[in-house]
PDB file with one MODEL, atoms N, CA, C and O in Angstrom:
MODEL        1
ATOM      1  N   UNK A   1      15.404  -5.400  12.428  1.00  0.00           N
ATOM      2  CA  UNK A   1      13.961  -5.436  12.399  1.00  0.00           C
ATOM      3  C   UNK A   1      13.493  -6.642  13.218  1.00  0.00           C
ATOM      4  O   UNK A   1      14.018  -7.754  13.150  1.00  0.00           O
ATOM      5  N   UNK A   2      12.556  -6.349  13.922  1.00  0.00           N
ATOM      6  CA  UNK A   2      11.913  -7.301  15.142  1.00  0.00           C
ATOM      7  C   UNK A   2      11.244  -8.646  13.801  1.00  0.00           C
ATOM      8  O   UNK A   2      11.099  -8.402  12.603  1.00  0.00           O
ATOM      9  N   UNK A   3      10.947 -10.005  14.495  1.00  0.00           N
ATOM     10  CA  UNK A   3      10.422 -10.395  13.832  1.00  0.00           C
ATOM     11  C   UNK A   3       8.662 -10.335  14.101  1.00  0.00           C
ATOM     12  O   UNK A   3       8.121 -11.438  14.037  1.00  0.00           O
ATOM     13  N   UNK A   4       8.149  -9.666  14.265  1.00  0.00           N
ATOM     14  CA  UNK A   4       6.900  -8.918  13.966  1.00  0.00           C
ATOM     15  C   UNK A   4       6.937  -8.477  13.052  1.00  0.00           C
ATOM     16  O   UNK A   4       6.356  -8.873  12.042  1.00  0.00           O
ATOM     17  N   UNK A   5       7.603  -7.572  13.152  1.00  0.00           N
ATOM     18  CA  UNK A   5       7.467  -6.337  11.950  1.00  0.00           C
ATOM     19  C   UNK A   5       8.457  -7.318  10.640  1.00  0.00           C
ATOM     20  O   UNK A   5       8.379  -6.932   9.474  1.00  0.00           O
ATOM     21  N   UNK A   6       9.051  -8.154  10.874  1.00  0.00           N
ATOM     22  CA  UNK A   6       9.162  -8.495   9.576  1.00  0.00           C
ATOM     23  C   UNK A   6       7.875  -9.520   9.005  1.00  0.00           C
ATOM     24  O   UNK A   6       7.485  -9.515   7.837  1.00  0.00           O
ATOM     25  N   UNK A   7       7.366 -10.310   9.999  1.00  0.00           N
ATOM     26  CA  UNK A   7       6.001 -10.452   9.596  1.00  0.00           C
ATOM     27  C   UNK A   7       4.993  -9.846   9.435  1.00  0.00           C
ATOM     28  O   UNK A   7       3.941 -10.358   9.050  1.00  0.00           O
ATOM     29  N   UNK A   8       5.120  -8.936   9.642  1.00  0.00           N
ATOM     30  CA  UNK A   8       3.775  -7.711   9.169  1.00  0.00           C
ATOM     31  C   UNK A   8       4.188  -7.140   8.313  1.00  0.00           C
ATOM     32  O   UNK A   8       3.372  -6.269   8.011  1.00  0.00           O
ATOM     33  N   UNK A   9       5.199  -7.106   7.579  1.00  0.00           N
ATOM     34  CA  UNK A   9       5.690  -6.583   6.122  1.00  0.00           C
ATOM     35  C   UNK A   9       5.261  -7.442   5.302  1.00  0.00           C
ATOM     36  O   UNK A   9       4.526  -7.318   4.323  1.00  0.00           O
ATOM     37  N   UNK A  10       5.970  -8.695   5.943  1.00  0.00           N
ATOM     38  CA  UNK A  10       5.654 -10.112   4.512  1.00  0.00           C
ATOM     39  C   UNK A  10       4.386  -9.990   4.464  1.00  0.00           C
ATOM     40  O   UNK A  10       4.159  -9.919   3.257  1.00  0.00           O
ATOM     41  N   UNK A  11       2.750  -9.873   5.379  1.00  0.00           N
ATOM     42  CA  UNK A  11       1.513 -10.135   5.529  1.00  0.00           C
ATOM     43  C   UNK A  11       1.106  -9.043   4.210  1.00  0.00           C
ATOM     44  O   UNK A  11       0.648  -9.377   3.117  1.00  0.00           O
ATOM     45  N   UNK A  12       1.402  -7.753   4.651  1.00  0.00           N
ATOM     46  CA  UNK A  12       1.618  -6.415   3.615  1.00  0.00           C
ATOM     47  C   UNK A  12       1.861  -6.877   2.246  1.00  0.00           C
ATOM     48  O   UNK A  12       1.137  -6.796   1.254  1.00  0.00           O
ATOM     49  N   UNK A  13       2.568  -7.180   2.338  1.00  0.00           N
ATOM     50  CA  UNK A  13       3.172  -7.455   0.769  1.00  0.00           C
ATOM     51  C   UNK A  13       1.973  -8.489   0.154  1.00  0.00           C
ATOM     52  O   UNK A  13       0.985  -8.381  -0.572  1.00  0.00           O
ATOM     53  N   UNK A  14       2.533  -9.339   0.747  1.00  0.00           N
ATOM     54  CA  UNK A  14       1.397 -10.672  -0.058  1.00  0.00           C
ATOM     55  C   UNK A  14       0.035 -10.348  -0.129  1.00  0.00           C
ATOM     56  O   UNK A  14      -0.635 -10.909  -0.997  1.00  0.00           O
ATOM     57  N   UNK A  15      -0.629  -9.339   0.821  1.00  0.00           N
ATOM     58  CA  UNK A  15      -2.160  -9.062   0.729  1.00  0.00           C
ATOM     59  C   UNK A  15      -2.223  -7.810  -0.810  1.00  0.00           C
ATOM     60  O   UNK A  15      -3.192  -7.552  -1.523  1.00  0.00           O
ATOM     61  N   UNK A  16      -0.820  -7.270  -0.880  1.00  0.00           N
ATOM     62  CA  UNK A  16      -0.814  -6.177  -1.818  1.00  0.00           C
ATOM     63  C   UNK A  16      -1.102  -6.688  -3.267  1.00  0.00           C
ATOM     64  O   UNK A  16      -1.886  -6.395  -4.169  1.00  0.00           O
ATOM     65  N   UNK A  17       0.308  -7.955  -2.982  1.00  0.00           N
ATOM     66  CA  UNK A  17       0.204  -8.789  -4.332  1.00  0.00           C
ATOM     67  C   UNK A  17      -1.490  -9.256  -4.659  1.00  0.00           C
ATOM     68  O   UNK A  17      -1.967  -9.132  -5.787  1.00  0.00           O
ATOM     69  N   UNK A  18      -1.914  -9.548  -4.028  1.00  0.00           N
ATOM     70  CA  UNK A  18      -3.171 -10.641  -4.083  1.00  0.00           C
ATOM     71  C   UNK A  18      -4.301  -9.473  -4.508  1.00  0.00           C
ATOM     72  O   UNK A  18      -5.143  -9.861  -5.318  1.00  0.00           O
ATOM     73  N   UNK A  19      -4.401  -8.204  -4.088  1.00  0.00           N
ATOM     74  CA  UNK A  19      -4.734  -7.382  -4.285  1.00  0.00           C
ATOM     75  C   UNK A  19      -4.882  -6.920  -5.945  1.00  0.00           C
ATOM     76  O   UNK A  19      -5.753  -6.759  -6.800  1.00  0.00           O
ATOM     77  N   UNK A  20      -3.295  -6.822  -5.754  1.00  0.00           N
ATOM     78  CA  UNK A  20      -2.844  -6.293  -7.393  1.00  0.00           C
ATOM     79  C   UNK A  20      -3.233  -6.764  -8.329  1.00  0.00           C
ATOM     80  O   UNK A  20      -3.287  -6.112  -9.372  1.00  0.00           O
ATOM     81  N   UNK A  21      -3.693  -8.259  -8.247  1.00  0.00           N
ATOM     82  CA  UNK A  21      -4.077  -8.917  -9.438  1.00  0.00           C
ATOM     83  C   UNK A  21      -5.410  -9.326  -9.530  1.00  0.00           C
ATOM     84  O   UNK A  21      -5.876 -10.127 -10.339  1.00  0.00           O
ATOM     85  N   UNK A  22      -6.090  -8.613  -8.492  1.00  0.00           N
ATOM     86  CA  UNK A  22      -7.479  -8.283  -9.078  1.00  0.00           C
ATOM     87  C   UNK A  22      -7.900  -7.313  -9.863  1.00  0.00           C
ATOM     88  O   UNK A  22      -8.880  -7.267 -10.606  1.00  0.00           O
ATOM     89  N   UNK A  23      -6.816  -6.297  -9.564  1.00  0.00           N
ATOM     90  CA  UNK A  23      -6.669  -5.042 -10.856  1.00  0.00           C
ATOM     91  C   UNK A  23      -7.024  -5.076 -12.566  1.00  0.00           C
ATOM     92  O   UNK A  23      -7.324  -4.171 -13.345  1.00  0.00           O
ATOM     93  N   UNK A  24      -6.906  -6.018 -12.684  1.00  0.00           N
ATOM     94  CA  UNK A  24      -7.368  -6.388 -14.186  1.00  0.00           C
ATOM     95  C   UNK A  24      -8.729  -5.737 -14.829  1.00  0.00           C
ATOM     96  O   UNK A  24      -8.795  -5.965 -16.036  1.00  0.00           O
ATOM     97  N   UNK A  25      -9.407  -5.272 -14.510  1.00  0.00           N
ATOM     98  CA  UNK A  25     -10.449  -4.779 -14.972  1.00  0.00           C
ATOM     99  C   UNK A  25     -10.760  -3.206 -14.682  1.00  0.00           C
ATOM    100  O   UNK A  25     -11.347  -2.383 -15.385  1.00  0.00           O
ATOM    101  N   UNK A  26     -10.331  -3.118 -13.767  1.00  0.00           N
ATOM    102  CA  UNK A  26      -9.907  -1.415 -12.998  1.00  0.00           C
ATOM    103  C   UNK A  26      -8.958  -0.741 -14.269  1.00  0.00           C
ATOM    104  O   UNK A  26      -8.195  -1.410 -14.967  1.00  0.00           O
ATOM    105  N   UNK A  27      -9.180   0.709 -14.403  1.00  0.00           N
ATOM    106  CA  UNK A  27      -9.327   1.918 -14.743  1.00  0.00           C
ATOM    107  C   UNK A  27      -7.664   1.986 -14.388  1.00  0.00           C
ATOM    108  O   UNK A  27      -7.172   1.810 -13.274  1.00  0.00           O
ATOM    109  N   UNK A  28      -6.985   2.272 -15.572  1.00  0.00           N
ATOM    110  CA  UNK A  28      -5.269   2.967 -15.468  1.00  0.00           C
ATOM    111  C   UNK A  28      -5.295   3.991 -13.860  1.00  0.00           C
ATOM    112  O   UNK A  28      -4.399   3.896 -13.021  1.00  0.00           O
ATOM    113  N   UNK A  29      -6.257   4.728 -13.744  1.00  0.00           N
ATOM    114  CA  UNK A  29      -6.185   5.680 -12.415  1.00  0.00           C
ATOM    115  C   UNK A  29      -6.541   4.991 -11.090  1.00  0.00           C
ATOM    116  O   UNK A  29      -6.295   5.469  -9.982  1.00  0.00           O
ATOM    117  N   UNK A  30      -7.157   3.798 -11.326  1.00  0.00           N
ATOM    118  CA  UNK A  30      -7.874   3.171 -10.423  1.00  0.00           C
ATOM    119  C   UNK A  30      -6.362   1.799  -9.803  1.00  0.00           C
ATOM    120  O   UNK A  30      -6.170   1.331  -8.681  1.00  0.00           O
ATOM    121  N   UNK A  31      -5.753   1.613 -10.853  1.00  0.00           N
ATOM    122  CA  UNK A  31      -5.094   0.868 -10.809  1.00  0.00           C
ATOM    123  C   UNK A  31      -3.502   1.632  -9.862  1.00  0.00           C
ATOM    124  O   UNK A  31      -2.683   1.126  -9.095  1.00  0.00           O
ATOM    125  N   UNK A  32      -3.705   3.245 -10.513  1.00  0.00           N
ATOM    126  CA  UNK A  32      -2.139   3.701  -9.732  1.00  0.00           C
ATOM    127  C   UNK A  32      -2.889   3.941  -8.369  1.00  0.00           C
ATOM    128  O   UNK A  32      -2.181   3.947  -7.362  1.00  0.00           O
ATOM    129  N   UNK A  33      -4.557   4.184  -8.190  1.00  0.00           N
ATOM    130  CA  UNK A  33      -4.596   4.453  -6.507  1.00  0.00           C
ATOM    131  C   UNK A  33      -4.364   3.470  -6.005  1.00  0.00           C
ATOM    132  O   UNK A  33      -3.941   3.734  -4.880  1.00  0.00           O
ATOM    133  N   UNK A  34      -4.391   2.190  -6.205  1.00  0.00           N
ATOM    134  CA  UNK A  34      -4.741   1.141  -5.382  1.00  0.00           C
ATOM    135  C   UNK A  34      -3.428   0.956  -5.340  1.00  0.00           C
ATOM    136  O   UNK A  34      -3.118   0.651  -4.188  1.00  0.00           O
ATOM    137  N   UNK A  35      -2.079   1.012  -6.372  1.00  0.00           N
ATOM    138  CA  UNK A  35      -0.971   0.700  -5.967  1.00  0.00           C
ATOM    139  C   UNK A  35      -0.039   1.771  -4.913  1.00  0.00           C
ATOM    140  O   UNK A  35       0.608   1.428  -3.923  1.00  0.00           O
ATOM    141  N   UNK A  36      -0.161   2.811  -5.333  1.00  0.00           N
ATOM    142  CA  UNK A  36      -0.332   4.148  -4.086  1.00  0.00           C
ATOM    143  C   UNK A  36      -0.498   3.441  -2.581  1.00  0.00           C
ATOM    144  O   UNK A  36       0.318   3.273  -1.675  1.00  0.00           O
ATOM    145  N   UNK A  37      -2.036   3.068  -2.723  1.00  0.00           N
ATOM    146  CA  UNK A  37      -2.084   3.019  -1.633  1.00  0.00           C
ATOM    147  C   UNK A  37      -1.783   2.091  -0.732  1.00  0.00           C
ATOM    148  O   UNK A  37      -1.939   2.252   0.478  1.00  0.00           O
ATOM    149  N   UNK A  38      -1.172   0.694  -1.463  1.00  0.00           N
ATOM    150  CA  UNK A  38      -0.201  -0.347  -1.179  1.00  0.00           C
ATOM    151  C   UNK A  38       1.254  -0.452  -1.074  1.00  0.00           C
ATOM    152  O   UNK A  38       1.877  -1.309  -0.448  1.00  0.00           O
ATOM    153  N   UNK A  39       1.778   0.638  -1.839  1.00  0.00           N
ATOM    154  CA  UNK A  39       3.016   0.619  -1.506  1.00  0.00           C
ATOM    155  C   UNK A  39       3.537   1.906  -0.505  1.00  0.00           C
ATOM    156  O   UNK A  39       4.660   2.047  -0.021  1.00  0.00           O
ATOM    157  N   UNK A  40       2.021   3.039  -0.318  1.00  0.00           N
ATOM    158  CA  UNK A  40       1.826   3.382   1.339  1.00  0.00           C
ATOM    159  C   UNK A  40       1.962   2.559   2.458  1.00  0.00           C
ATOM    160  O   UNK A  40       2.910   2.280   3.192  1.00  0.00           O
ATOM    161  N   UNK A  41       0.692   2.212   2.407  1.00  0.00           N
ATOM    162  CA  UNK A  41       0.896   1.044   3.757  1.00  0.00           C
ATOM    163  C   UNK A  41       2.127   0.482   4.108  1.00  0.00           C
ATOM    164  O   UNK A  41       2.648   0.469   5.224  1.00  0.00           O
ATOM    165  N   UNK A  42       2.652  -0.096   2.798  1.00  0.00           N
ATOM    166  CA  UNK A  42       4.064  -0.852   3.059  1.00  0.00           C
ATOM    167  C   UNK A  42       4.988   0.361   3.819  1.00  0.00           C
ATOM    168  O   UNK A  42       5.511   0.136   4.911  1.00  0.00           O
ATOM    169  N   UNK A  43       5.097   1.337   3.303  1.00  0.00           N
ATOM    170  CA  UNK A  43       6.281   2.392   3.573  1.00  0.00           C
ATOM    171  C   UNK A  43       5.649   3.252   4.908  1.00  0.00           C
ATOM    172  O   UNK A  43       6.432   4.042   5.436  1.00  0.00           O
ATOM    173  N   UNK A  44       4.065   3.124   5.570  1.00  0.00           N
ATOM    174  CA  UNK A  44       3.764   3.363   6.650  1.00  0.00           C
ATOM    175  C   UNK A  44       4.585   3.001   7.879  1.00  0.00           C
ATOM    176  O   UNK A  44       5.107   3.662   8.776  1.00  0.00           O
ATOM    177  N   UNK A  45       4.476   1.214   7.477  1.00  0.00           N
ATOM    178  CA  UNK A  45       4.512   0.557   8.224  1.00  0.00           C
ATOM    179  C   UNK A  45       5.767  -0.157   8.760  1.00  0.00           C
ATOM    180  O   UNK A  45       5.859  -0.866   9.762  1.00  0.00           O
ATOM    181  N   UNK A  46       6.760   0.207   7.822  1.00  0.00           N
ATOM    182  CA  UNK A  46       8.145   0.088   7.987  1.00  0.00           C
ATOM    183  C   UNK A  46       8.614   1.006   8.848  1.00  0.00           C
ATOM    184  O   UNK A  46       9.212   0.786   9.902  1.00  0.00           O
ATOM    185  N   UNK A  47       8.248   2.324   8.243  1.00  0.00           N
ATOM    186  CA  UNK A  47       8.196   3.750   9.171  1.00  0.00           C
ATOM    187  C   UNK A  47       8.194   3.740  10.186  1.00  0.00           C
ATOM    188  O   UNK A  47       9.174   4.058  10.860  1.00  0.00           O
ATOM    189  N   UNK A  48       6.727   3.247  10.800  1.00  0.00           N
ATOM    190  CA  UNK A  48       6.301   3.144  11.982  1.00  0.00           C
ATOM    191  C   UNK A  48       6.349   2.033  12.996  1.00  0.00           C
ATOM    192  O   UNK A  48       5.508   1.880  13.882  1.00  0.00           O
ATOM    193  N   UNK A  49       7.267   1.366  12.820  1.00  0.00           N
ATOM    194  CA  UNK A  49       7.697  -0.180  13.292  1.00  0.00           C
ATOM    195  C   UNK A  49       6.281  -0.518  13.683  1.00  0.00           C
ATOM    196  O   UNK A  49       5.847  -0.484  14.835  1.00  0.00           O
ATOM    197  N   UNK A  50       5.313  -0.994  12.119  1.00  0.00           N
ATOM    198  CA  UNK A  50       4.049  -1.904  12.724  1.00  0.00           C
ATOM    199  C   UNK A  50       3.537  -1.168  12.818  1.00  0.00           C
ATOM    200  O   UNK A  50       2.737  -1.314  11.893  1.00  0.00           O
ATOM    201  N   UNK A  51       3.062   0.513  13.729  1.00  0.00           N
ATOM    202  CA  UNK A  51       1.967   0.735  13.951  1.00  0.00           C
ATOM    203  C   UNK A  51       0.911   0.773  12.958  1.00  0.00           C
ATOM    204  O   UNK A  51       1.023   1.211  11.813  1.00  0.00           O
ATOM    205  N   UNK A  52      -0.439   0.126  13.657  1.00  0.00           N
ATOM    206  CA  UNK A  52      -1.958   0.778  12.919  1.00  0.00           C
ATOM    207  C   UNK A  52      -2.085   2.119  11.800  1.00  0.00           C
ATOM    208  O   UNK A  52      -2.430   2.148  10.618  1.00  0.00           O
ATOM    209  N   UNK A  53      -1.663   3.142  12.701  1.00  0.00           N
ATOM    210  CA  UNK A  53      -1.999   4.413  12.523  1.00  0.00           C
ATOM    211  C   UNK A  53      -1.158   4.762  11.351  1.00  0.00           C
ATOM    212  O   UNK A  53      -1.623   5.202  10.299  1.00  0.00           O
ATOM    213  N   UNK A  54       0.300   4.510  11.614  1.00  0.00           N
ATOM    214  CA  UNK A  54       1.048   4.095  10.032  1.00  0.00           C
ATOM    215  C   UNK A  54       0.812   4.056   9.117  1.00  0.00           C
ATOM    216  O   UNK A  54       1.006   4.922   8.264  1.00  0.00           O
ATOM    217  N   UNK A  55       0.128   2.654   8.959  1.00  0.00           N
ATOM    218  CA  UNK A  55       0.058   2.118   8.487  1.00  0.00           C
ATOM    219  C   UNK A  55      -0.904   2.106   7.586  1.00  0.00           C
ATOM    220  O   UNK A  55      -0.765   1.592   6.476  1.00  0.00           O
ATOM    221  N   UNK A  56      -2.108   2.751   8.045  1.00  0.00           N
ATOM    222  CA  UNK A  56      -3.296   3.835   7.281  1.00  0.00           C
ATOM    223  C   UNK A  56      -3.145   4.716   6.908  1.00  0.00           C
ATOM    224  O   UNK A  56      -3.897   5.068   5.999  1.00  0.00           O
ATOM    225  N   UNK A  57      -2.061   5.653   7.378  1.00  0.00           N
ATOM    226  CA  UNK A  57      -1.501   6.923   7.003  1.00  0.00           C
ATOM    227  C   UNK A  57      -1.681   6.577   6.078  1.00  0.00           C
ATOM    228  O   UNK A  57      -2.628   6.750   5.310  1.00  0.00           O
ATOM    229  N   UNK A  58      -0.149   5.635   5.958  1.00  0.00           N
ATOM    230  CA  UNK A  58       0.518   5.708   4.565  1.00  0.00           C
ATOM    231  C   UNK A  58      -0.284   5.588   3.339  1.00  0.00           C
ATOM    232  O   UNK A  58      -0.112   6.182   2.275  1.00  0.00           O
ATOM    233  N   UNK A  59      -1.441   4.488   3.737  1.00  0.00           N
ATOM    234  CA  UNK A  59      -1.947   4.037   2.595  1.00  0.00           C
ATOM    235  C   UNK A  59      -3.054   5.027   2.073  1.00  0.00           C
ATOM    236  O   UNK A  59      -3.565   4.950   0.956  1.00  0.00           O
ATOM    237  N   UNK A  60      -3.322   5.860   2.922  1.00  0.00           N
ATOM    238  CA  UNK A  60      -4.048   7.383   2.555  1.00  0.00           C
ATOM    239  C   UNK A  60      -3.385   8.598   1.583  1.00  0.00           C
ATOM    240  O   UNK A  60      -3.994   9.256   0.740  1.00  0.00           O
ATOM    241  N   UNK A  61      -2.324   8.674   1.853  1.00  0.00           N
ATOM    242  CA  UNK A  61      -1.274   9.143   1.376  1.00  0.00           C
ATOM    243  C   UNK A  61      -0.599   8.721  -0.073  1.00  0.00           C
ATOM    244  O   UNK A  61      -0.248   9.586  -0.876  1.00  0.00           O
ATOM    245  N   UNK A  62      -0.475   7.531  -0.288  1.00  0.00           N
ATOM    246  CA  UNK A  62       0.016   6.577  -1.158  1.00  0.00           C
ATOM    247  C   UNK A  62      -1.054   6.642  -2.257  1.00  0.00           C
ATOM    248  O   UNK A  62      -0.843   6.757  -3.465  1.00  0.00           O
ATOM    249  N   UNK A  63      -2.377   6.539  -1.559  1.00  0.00           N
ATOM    250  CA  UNK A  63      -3.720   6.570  -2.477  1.00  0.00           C
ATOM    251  C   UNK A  63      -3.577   8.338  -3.153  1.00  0.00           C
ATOM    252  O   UNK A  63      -3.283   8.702  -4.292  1.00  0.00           O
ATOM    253  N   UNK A  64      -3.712   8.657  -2.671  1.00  0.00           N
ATOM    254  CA  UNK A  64      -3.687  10.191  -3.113  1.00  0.00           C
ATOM    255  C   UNK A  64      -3.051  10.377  -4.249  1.00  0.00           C
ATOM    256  O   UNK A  64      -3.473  10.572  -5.389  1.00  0.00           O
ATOM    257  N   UNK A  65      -1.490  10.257  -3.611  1.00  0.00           N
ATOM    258  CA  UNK A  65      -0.479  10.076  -4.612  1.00  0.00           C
ATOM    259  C   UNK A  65      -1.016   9.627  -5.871  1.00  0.00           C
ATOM    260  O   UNK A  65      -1.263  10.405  -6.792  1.00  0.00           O
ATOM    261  N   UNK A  66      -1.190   8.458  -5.920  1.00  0.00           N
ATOM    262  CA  UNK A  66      -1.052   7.319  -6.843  1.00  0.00           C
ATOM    263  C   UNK A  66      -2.606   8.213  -7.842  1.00  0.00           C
ATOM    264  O   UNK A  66      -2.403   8.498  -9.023  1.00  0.00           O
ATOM    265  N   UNK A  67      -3.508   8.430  -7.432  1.00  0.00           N
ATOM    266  CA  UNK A  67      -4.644   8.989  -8.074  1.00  0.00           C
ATOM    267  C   UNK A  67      -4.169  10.576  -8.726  1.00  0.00           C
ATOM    268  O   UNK A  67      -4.588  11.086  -9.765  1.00  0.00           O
ATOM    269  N   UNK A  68      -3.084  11.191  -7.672  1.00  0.00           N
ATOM    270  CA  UNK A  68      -2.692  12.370  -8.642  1.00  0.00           C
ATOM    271  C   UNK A  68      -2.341  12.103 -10.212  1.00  0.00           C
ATOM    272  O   UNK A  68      -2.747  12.635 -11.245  1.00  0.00           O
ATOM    273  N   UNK A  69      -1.236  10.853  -9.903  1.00  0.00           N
ATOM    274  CA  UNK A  69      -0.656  10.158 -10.471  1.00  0.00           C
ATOM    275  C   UNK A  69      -1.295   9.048 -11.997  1.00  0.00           C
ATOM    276  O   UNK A  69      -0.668   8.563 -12.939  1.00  0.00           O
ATOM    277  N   UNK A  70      -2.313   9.012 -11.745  1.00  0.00           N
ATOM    278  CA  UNK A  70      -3.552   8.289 -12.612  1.00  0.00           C
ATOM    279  C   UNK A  70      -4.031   9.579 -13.168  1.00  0.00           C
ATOM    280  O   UNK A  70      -5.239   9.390 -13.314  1.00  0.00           O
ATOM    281  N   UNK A  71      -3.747  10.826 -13.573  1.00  0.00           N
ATOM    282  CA  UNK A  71      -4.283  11.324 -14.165  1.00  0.00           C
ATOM    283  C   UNK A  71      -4.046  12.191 -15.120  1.00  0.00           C
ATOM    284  O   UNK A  71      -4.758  13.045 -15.646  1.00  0.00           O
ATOM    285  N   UNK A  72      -2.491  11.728 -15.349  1.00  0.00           N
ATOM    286  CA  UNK A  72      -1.933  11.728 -16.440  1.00  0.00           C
ATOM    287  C   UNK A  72      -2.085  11.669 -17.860  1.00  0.00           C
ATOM    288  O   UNK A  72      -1.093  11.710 -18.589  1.00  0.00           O
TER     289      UNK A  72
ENDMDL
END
């Protein structure tokens, strides 16, 4: 892995984390989209060595998921 893309993973991650723990007040369903759609992005963007487009995919995708998933 280039070191880009391993810095644009670490950036990923840590914005996810920082993310995640605003979750505290958010809705059990609200809480699996947002992780969906963070651990999309992440798996976009690994995918796609870095790309943008990836990298939104994923987190479109991930969101979906994760909201099917919240409704349990």
């Amino acid at each position: 892995m280039k070191t880009t893309q391993k810095l644009a993973v670490s950036a990923i991650t840590l914005i996810m984390a920082l993310g995640l723990s605003a979750c505290n007040g958010m809705s059990r369903r609200g809480q699996d989209t947002a992780i969906g759609a963070g651990v999309g992005a992440i798996g976009g963007a690994v995918l796609t060595g870095g790309s943008a487009l990836g990298t939104v995919g994923g987190a479109a995708v991930g969101g979906i998921i994760g909201n099917a998933a919240g409704r349990r």
